[in-house]
N, CA and C of each residue as an Amber inpcrd file, in Angstrom:
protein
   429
  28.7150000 -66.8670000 -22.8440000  28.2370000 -66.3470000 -21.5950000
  29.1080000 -65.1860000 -21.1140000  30.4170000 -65.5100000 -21.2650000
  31.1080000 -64.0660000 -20.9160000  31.0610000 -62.7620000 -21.5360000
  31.0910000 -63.0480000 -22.9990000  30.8160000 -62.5280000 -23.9690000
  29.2290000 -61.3850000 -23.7880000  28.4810000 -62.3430000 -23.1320000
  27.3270000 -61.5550000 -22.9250000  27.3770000 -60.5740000 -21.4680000
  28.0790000 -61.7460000 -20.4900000  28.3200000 -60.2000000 -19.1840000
  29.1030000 -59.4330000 -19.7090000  30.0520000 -58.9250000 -20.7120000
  30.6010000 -57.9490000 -20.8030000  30.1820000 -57.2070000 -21.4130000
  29.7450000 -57.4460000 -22.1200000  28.5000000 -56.4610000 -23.0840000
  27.5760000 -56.0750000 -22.3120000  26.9910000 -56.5260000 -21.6380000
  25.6540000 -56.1470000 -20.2640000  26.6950000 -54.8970000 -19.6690000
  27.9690000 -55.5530000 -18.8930000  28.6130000 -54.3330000 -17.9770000
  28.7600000 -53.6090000 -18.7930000  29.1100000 -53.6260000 -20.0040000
  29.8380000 -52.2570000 -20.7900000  28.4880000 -51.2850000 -21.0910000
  27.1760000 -51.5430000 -21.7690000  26.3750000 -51.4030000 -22.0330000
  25.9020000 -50.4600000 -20.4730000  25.8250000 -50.8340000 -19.4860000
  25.4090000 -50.6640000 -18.3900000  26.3650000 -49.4940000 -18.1470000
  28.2210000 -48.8730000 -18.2380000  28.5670000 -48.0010000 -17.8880000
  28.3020000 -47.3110000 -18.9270000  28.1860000 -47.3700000 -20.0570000
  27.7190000 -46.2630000 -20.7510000  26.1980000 -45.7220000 -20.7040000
  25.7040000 -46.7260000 -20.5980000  23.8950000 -46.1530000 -19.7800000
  23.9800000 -45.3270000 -18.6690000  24.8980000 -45.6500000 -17.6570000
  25.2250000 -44.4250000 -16.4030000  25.6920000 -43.3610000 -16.2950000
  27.2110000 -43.0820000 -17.3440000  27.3980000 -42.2520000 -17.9010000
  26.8170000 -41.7040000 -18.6990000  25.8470000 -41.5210000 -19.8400000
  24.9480000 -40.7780000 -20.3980000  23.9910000 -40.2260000 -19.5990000
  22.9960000 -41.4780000 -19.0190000  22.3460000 -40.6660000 -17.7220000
  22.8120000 -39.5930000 -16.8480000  24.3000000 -39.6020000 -16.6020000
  24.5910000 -38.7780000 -15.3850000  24.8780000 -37.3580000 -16.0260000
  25.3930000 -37.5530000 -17.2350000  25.8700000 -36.4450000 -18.3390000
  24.7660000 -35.6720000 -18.6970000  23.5830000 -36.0780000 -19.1840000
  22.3670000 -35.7090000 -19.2600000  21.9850000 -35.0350000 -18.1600000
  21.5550000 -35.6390000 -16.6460000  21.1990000 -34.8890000 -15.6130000
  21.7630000 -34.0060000 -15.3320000  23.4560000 -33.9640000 -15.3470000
  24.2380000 -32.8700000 -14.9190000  23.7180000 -31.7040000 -15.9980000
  23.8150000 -31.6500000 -17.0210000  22.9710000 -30.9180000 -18.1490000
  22.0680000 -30.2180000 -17.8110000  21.1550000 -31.2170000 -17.5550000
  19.7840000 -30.5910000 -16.9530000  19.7360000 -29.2770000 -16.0510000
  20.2190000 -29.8420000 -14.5830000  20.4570000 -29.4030000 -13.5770000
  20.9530000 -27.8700000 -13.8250000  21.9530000 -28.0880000 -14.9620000
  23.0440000 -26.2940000 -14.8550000  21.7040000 -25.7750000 -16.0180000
  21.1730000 -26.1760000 -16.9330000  20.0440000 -25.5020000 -17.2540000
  18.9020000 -25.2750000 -16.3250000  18.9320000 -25.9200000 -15.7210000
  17.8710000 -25.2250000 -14.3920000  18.3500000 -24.1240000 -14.0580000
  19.7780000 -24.1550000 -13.4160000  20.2270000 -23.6170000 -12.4230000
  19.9270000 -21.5120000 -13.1270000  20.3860000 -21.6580000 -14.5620000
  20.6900000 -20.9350000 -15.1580000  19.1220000 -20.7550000 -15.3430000
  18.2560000 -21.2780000 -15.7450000  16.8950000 -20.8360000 -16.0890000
  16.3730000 -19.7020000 -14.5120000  16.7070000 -20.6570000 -13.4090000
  16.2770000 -19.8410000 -11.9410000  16.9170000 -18.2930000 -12.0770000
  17.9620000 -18.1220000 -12.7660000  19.2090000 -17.0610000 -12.3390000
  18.0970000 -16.3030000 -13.4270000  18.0990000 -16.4740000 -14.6260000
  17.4640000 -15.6110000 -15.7170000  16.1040000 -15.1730000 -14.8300000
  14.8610000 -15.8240000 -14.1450000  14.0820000 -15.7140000 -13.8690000
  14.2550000 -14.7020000 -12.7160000  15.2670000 -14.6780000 -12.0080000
  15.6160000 -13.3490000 -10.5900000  15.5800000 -12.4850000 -11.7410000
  16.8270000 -12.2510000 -12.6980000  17.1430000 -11.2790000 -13.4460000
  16.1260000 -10.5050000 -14.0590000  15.0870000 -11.4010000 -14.7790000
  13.8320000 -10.6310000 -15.1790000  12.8230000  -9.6710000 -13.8810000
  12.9510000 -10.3740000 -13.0070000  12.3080000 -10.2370000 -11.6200000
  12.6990000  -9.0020000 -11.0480000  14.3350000  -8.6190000 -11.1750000
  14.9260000  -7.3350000 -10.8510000  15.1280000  -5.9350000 -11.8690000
  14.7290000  -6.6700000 -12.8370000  14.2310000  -5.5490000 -13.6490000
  13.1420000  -4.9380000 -13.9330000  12.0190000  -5.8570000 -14.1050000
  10.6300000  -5.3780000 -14.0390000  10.4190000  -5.1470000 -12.5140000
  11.2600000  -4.5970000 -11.7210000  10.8490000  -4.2580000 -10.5080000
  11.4300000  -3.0640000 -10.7060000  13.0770000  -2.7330000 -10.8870000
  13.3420000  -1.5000000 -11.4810000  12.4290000  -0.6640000 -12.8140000
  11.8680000  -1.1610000 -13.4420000  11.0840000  -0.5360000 -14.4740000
   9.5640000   0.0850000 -13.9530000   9.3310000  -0.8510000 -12.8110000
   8.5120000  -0.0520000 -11.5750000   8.3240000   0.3320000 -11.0190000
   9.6540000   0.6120000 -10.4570000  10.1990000   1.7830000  -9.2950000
  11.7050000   2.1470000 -10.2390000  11.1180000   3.0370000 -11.2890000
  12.4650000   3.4370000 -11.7050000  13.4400000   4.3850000 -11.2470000
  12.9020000   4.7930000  -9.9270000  14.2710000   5.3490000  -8.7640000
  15.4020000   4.5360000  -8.4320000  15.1670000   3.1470000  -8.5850000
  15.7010000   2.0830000  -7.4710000  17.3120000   1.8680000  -8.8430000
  17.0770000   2.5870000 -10.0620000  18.0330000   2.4070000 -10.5080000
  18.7420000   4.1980000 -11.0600000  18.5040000   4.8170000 -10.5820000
  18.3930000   5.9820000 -10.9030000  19.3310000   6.9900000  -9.7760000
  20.7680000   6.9520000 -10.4310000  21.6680000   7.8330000  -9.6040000
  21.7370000   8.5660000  -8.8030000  20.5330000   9.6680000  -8.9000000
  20.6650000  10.9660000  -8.3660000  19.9700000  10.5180000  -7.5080000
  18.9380000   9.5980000  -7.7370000  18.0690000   8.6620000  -6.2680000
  19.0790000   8.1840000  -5.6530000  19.8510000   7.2340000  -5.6320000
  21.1750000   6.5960000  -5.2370000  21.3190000   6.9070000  -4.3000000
  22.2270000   8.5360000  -4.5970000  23.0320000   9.1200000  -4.2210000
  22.6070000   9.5520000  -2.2900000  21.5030000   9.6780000  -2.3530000
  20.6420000   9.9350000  -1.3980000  20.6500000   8.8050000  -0.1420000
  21.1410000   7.6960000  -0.8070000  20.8020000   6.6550000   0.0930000
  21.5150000   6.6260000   1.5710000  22.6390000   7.4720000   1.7680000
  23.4310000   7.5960000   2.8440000  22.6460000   8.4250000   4.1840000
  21.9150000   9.7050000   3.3910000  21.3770000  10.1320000   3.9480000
  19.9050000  10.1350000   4.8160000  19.2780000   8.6960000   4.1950000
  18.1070000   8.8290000   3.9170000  18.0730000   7.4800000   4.5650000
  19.0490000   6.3110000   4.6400000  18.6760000   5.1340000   4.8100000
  18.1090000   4.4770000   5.9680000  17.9180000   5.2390000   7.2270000
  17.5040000   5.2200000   8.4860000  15.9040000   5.7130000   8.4510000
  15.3310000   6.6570000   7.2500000  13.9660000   6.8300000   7.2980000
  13.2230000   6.0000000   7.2220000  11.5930000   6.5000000   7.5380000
  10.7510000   5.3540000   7.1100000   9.7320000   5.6620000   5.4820000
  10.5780000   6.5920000   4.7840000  10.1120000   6.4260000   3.3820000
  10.2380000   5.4300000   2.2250000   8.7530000   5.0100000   2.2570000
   8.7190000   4.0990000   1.4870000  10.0330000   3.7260000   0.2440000
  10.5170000   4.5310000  -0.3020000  11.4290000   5.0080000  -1.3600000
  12.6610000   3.9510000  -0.9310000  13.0330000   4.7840000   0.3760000
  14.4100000   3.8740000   1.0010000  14.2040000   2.6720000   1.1050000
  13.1150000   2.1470000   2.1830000  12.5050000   0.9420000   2.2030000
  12.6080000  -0.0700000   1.5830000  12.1640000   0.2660000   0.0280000
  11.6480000  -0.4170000  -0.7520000  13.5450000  -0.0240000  -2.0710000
  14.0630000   0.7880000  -1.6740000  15.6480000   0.4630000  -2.4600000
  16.3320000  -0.4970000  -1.1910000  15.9310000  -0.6170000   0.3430000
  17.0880000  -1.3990000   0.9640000  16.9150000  -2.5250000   0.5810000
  15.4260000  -3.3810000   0.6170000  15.0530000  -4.3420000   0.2630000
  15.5970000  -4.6010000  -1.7260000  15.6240000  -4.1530000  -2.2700000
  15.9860000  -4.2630000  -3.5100000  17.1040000  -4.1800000  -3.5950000
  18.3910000  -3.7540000  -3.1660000  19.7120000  -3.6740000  -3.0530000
  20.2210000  -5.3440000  -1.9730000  19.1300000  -5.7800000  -1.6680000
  19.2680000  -7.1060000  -0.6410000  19.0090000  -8.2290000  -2.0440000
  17.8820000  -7.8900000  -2.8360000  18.0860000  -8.8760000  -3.4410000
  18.8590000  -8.9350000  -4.5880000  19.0540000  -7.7260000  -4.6940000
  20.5250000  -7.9450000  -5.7330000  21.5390000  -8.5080000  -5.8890000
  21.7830000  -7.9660000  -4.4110000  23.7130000  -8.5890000  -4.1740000
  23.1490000  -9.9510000  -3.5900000  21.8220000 -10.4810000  -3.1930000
  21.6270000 -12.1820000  -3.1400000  21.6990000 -13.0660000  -4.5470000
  21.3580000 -11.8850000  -5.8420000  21.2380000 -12.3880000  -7.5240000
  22.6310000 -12.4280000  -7.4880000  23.3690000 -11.5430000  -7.1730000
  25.1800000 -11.6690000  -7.5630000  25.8430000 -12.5050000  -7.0120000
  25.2680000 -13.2650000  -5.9070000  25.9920000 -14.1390000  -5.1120000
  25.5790000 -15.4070000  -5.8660000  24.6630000 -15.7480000  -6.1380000
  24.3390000 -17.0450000  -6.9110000  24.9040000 -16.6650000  -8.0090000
  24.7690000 -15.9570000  -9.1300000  25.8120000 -15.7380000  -9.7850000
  27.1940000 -16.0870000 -10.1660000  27.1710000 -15.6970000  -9.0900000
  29.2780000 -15.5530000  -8.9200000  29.4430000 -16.9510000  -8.3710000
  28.2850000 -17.7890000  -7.6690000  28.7190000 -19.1170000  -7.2210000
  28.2110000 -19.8450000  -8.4350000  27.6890000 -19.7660000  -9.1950000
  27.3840000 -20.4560000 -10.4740000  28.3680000 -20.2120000 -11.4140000
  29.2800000 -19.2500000 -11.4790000  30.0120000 -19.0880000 -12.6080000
  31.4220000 -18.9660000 -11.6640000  31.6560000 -19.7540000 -10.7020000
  32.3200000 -20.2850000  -9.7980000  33.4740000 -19.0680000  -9.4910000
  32.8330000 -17.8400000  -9.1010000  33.4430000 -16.4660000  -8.9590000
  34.2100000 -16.0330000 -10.2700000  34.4080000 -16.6400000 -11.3120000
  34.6610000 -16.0840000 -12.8270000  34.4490000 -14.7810000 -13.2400000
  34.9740000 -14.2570000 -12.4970000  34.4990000 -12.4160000 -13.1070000
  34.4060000 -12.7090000 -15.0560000  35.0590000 -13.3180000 -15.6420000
  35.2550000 -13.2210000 -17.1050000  33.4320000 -13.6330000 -17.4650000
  33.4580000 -14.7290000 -17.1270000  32.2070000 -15.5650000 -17.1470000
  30.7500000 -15.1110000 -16.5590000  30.8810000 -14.3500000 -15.0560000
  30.1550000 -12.9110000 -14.6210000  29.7600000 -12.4190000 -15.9360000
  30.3220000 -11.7310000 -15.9230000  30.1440000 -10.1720000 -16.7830000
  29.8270000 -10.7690000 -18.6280000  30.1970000 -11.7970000 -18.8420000
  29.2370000 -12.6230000 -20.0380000  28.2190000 -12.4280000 -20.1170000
  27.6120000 -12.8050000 -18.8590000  26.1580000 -13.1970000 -18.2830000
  25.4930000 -12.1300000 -18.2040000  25.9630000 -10.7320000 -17.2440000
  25.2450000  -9.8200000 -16.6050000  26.5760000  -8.9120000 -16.6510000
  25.7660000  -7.1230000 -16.8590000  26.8000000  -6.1260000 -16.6240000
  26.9500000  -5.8070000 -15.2930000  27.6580000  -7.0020000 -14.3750000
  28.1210000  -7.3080000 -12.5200000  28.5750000  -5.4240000 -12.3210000
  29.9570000  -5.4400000 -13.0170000  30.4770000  -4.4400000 -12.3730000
  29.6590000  -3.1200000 -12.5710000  29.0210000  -2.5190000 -13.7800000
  28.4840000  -1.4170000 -13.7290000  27.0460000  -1.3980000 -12.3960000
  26.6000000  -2.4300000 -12.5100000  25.3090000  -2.6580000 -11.6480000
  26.2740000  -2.6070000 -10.1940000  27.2930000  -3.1100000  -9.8580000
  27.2950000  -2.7490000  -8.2110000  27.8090000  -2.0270000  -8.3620000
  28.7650000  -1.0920000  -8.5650000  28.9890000  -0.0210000  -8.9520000
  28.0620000   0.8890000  -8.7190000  26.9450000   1.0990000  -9.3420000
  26.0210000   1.8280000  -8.9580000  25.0310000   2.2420000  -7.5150000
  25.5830000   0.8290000  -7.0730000  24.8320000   0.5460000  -5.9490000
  25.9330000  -0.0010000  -4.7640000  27.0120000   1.4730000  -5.0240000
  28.1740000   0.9390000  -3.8680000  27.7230000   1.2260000  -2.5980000
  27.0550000   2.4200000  -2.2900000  26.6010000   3.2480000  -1.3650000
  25.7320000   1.9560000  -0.2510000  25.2860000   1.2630000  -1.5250000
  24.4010000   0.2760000  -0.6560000  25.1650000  -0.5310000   0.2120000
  26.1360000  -0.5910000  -0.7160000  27.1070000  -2.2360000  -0.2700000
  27.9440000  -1.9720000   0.4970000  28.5790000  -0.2640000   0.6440000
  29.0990000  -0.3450000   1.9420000  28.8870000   0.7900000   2.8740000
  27.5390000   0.9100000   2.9900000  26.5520000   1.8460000   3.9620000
  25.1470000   1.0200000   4.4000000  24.8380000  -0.4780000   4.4130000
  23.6410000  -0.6750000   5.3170000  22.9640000  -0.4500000   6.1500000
  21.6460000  -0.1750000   5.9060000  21.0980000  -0.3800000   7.5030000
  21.6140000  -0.7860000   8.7640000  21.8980000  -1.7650000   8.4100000
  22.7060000  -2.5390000   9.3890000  23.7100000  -2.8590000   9.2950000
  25.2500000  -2.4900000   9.7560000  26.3850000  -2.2710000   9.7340000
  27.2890000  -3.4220000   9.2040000  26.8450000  -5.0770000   9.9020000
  27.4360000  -5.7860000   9.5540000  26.4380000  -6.5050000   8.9550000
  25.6430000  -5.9270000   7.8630000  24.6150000  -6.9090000   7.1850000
  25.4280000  -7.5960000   5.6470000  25.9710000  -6.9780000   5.3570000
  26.7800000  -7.4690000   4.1540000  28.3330000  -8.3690000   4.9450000
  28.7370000  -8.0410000   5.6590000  29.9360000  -8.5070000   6.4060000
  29.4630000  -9.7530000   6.9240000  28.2390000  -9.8270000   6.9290000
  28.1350000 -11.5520000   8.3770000  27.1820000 -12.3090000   6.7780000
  26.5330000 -11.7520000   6.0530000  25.7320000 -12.2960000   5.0850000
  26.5060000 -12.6960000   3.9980000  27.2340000 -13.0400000   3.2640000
  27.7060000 -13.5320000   1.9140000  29.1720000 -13.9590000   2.4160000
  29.8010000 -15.0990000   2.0170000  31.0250000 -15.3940000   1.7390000
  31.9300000 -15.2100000   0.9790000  33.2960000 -15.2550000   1.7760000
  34.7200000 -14.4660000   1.6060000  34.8390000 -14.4850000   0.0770000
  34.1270000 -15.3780000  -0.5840000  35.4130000 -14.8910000  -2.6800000
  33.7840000 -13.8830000  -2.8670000  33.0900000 -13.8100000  -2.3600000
  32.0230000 -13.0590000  -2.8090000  32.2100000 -12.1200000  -2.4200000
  32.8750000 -11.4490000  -1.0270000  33.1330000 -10.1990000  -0.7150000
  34.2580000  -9.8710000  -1.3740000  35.2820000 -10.4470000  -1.7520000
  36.3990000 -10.2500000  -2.5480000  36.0340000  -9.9960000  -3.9020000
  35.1940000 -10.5890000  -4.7520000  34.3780000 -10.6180000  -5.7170000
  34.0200000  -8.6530000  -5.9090000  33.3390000  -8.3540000  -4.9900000
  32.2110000  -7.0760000  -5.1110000  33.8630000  -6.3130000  -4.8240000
  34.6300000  -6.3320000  -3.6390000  35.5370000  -5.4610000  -3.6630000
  36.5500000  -5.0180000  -5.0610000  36.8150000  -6.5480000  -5.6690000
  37.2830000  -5.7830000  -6.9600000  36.5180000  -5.7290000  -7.9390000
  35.4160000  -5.2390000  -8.0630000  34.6300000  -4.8610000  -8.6750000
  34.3780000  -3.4520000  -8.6170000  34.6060000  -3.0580000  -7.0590000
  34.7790000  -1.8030000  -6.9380000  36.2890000  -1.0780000  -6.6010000
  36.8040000  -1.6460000  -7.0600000  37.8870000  -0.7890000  -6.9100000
  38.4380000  -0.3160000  -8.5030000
């Protein structure tokens, strides 16, 4: 009889532990399937508005970002969901710049899109929106 509850309990923590090992599994393949699915999402959007990645367009954005041309518009909104893709990111690869930049070319992409990150529409839209290793994150990225 003892013989058999211990085999039941033992049997039973290794059934929980596999289960939990498995789900945790799961879960970071989700997590990572969602991240790939933005990523495709922000590219076939750049491949449709191929200004929104396009320098000399960029460059413009300081000047321009208060208009109501569609162009700006439609780069403020796309520069919003970017640095929202880099923030899950960087919290999935638990701010790992090494592990980042595995994944995705982080630094050349904000880089490109510094103008955005520190010229908003709205002054403190990046400052009140993302947390401190994430702003630390993009800063040495750009420096």
């Amino acid at each position: 009889m003892e013989l058999t509850l211990t085999t039941a309990g033992i049997a039973t923590i290794i059934s929980a532990a596999t289960s939990a090992t498995v789900t945790l599994y799961i879960n970071r393949s989700n997590k990572l399937k969602y991240l790939d699915d933005q990523l495709d999402t922000l590219l076939k959007t750049a491949l449709q508005y191929p200004y929104l990645e396009n320098p000399t367009f960029i460059k413009t954005w300081n000047d321009n970002k208060n208009s109501e041309k569609d162009e700006y518009l439609r780069y403020d909104i796309y520069c919003t969901l970017l640095f929202n893709f880099f923030s899950r990111v960087a919290a999935h690869f638990n701010y790992d710049k090494e592990k980042i930049d595995n994944y995705v070319a982080a630094k050349d992409w904000i880089r490109l899109h510094k103008d955005y990150w520190l010229n908003p529409i709205d002054t403190f839209e990046n400052i009140d929106s993302y947390d401190k290793e994430f702003k630390k994150l993009i800063t040495d990225y750009l420096s």
